[in-house]
N, C-alpha and C positions, 0 to 999 in steps of 0.2 A: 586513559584512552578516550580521544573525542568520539563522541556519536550524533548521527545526523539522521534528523528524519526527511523520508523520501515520499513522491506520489508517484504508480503506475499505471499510465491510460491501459484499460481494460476493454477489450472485445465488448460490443455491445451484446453479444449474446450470453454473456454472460447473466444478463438480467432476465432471456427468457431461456433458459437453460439451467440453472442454479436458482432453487427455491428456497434456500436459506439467505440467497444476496438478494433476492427481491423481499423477500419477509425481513429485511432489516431496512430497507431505502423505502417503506409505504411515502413518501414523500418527493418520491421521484417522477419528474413528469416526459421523460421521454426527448427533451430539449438538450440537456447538457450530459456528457458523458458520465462512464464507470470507471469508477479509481478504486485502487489500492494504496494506504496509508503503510505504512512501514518506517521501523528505526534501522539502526546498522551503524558499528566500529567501523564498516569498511568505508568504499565509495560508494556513492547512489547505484555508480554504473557497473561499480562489480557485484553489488548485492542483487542487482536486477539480474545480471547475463550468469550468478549461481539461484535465482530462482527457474529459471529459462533451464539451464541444464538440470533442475533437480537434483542441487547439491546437497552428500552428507558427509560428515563431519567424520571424524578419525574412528569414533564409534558405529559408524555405520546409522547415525538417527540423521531421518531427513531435516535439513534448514530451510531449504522450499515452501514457499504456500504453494499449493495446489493450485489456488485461483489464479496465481499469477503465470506458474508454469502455463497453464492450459489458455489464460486470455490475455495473458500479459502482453503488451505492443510494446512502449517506449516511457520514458519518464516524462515525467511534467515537472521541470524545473521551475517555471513562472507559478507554481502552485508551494514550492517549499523556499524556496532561494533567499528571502525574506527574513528563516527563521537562523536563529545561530546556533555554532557547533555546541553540544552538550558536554560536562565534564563526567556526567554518572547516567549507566541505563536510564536509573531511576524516572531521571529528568526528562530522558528524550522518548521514554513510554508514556508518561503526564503529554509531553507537546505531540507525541504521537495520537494520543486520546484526543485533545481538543482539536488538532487541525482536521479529524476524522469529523467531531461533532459540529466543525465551522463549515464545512463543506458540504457537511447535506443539510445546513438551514439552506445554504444557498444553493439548495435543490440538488444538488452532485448527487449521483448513488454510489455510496462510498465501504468498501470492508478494509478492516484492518485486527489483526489477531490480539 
């Protein structure tokens, strides 16, 4: 099963409303936007429009972030488009972890679970 990792522009309020997203981006200056980092088997666009509805699963357990339901706007393709499809979770959690930690040297304030 390929998987891909995605970016979600995020509401700016998210930075003065959410004390756990500002307590991880102390390097954020206000200048460039709030993302969400994320993998997904699906599409970018379908994993986005089942965070937006608060999707859960056959078990009734939410697959949603919170953060993205509640400040989630649109993707940011020109932010993942670059990277290529993964063959194992494994892999596309590792590139999920580093395009998290590339984005907020470069100042982004960025969550990703």
């Amino acid at each position: 099963m390929p998987y891909r990792v995605y970016v979600v522009e995020l509401s700016r309020r998210v930075f003065t409303e959410h004390a756990r997203f500002r307590a991880a981006n102390p390097q954020f200056n206000g200048m460039l936007e709030c993302l969400y980092v994320g993998q997904t088997s699906k599409t970018p666009q379908e994993r986005l429009q089942q965070h937006k509805e608060g999707h859960r699963n056959a078990q009734g357990r939410k697959l949603s972030a919170n953060i993205v339901q509640r400040y989630g706007i649109y993707l940011r393709p020109s932010l993942y488009e670059h990277l290529p499809v993964f063959k194992t979770r494994k892999e596309a959690l590792a590139a999920e972890k580093q395009l998290t930690l590339e984005l907020r040297r470069k100042r982004y304030a960025v969550w990703s679970n």
